[in-house]
C-alpha positions as CSV (number, residue, x, y, z in Angstrom):
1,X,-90.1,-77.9,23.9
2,X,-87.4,-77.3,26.7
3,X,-86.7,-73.6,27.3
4,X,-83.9,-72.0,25.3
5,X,-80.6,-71.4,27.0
6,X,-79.2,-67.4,28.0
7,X,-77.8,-65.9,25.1
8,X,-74.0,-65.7,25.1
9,X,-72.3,-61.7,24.7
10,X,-71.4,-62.9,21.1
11,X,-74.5,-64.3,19.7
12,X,-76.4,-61.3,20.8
13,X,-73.9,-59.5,19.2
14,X,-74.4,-61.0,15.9
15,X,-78.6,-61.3,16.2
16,X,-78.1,-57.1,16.8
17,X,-76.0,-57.1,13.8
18,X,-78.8,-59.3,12.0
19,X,-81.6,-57.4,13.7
20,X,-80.0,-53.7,12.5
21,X,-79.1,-54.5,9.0
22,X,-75.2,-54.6,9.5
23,X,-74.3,-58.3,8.2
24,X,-73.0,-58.1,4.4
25,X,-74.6,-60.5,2.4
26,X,-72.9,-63.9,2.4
27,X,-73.0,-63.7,7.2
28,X,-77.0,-62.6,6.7
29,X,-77.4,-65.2,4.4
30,X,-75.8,-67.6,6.8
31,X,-77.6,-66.7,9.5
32,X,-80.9,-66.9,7.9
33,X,-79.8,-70.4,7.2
34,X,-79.2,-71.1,11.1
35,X,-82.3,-69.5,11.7
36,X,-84.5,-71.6,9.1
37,X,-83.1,-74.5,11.0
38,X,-82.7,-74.0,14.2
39,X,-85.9,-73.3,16.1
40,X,-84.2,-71.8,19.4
41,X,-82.1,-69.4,17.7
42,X,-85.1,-68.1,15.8
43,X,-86.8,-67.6,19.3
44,X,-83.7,-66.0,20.5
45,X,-83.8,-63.3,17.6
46,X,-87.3,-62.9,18.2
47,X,-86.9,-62.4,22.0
48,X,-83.9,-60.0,21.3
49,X,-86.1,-58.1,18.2
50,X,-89.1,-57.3,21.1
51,X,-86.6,-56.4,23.8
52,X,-84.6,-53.8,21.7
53,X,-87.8,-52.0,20.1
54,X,-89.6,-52.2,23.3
55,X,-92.4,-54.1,22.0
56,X,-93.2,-56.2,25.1
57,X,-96.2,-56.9,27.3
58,X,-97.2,-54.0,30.2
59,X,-96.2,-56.7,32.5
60,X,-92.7,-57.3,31.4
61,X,-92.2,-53.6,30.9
62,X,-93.2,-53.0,34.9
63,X,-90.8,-55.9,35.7
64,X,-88.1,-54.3,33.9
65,X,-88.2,-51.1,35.7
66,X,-87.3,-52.7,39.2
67,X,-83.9,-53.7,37.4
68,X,-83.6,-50.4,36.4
69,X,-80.7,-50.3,39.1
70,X,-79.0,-53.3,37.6
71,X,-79.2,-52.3,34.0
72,X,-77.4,-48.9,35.2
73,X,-74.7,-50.9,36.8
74,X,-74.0,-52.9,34.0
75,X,-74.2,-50.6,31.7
76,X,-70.8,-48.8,33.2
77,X,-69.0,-52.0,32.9
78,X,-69.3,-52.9,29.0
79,X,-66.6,-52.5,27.5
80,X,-66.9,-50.0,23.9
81,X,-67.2,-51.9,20.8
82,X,-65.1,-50.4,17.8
83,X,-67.7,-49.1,15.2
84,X,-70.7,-49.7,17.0
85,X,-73.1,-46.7,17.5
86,X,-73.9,-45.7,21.4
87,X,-77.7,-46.5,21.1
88,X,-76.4,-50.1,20.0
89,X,-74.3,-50.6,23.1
90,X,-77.2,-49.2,25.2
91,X,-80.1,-51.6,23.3
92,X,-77.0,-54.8,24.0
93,X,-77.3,-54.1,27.8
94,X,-81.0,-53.8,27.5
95,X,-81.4,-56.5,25.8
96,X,-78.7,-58.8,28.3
97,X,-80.4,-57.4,31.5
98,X,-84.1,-58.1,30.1
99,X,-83.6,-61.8,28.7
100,X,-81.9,-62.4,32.0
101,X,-84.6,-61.3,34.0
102,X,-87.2,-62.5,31.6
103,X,-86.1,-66.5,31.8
104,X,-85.2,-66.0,35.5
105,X,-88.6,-65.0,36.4
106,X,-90.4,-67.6,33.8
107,X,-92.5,-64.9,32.4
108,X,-92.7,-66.8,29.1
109,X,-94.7,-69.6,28.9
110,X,-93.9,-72.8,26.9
111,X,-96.6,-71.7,24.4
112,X,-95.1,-68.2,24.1
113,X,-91.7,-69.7,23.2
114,X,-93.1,-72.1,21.1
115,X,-94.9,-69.2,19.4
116,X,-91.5,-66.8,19.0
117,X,-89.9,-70.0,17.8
118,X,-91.8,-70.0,14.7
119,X,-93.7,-67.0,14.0
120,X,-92.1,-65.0,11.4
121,X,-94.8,-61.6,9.8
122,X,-96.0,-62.7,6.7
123,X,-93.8,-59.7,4.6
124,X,-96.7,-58.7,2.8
125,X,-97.6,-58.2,-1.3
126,X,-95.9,-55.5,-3.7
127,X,-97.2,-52.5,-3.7
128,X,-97.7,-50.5,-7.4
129,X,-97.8,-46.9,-5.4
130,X,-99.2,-44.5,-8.2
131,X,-101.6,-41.4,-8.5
132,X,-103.7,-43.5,-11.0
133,X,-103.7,-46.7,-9.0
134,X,-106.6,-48.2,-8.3
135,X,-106.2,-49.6,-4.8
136,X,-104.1,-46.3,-3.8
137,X,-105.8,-46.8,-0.5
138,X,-105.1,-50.4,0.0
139,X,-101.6,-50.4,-1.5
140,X,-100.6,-47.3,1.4
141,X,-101.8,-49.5,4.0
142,X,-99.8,-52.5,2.6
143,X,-96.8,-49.8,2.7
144,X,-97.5,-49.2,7.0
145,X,-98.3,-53.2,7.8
146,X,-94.4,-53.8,5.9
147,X,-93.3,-51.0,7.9
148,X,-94.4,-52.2,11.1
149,X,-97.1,-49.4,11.6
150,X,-100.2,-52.2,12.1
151,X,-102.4,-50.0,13.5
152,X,-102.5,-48.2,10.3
153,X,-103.3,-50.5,8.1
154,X,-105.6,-51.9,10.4
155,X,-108.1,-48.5,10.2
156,X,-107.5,-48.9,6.4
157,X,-108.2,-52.4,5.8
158,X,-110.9,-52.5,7.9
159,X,-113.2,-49.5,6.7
160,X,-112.4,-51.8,3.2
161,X,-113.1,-54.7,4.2
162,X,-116.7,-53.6,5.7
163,X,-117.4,-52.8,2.1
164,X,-116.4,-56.3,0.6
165,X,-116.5,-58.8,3.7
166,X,-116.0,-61.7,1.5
167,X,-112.6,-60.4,0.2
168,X,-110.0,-63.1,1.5
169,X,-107.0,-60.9,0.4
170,X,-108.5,-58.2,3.4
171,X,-109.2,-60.6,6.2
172,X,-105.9,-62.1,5.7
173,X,-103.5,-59.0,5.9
174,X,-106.2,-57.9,8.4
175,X,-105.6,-61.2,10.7
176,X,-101.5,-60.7,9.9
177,X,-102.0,-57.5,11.1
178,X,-103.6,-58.3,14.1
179,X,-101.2,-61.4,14.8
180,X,-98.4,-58.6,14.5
181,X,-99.9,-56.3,17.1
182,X,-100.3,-59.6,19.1
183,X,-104.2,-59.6,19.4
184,X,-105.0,-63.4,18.4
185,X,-108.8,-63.3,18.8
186,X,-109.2,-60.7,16.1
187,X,-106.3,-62.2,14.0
188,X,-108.1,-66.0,14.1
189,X,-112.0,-63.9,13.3
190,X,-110.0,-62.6,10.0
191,X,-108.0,-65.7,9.5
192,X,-111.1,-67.7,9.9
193,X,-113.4,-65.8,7.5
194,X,-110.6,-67.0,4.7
195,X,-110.8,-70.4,5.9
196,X,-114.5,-70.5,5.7
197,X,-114.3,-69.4,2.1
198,X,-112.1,-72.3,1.4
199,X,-111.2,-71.3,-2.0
200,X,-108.0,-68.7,-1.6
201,X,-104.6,-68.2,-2.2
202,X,-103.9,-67.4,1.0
203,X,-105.8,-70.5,2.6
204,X,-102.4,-73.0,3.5
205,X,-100.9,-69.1,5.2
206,X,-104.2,-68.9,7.3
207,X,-104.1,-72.2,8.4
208,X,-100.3,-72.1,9.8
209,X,-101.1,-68.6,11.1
210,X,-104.4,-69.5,12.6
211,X,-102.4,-72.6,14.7
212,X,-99.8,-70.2,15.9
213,X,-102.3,-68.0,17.2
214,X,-103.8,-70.9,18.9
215,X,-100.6,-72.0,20.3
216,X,-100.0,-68.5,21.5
217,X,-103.5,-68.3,23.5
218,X,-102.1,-72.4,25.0
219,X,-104.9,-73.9,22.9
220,X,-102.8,-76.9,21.4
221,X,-105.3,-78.5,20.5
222,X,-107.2,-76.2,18.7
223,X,-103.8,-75.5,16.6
224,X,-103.3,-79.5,15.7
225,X,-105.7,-79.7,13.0
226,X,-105.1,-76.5,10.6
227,X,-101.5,-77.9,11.8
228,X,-102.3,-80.7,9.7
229,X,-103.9,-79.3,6.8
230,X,-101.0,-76.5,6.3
231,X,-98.3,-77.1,3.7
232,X,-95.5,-75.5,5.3
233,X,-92.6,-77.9,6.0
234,X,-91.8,-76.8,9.5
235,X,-95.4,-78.3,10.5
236,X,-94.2,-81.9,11.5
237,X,-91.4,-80.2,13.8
238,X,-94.1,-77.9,15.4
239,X,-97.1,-80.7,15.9
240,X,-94.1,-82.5,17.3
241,X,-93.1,-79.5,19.6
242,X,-96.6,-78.8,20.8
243,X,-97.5,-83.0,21.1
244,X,-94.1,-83.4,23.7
């Protein structure tokens, strides 16, 4: 998979608008049709989505700090955008200045683009929040992992999960959780305990996410086989992506 382009002012305009909740219905669901099929764009949102929440590696956030000067600079010269909130303007320069600086010093690795390409968080189950429920516990961690707060969940889960190690439901929101926070060793011990058990619902979503975590740590090879056992359809594009 060749590496995807530099985003254009108005694309990044309209992944913000995407990423921040400000498309009406009929653009979002336009866009979510671009980005179901077209694997650069969806790497270009997620690129965008890290940059603008800060969720990056150490190493990228070091880098970023010796364009510190040139984020400052261009930040005088954009021009203001009629209804858009400061912090928006702000998180656009950001966001310009880091994917510059990110493909111009090749910090990403085919793999890792690969990986942003087509990892999208599994959204997680409904929750039946109640006084009287019986997984109170389990359903207020399900709450934090759909918020974004992983670590959370992650204490939860896994004081649960020490008391019923066979439960597949556990070790696969545990490995999702894991994946999310970007540790793939932990999230491929979880996702493998529900592959081991063979019989579970959530067997065809460990498989596709226990290849992506593979192709995230460069391990192709490792990833081809559950590649080939998952059911999801973008599977043949991906073994294709990581065969080239």
């Amino acid at each position: 998979m060749d590496q995807y382009p530099d985003i254009s002012p108005s694309e990044l305009e309209r992944i913000e608008r995407y990423l921040t909740g400000q498309m009406d219905a009929p653009e979002k669901e336009g866009f979510e049709s671009e980005l179901a099929a077209q694997p650069v764009l969806r790497a270009q949102t997620g690129e965008v989505k890290l940059l603008i929440t800060g969720i990056r590696e150490v190493s990228v956030a070091e880098k970023m700090k010796q364009f510190h000067d040139e984020m400052n600079s261009t930040e005088k010269t954009v021009p203001r955008i009629g209804g858009m909130k400061r912090w928006l303007v702000a998180a656009s320069v950001i966001a310009v200045v880091g994917i510059g600086m990110w493909f111009a010093l090749g910090r990403n690795s085919r793999e890792d683009n690969t990986y942003l390409a087509y990892y999208e968080k599994d959204p997680g189950l409904l929750s039946a929040m109640g006084s009287t429920s019986d997984n109170y516990d389990f359903d207020r961690a399900m709450i934090d992992y759909k918020n974004g707060n992983n670590p959370a969940a992650i204490k939860t889960w896994e004081t649960q999960v020490k008391q019923s190690p066979a439960n597949d439901t556990l070790n696969y929101f545990l490995g999702s959780a894991y994946l999310a926070e970007g540790n793939t060793s932990k999230a491929l011990e979880y996702f493998n305990q529900v592959i081991r058990k063979g019989e579970s619902s959530f067997l065809q979503d460990a498989y596709w996410y226990s290849a992506l975590a593979f192709i995230k740590e460069g391990k192709n090879k490792e990833a081809r086989p559950l590649l080939e056992k998952s059911d999801r359809k973008e599977k043949d594009e991906l073994l294709k992506a990581i065969n080239d």
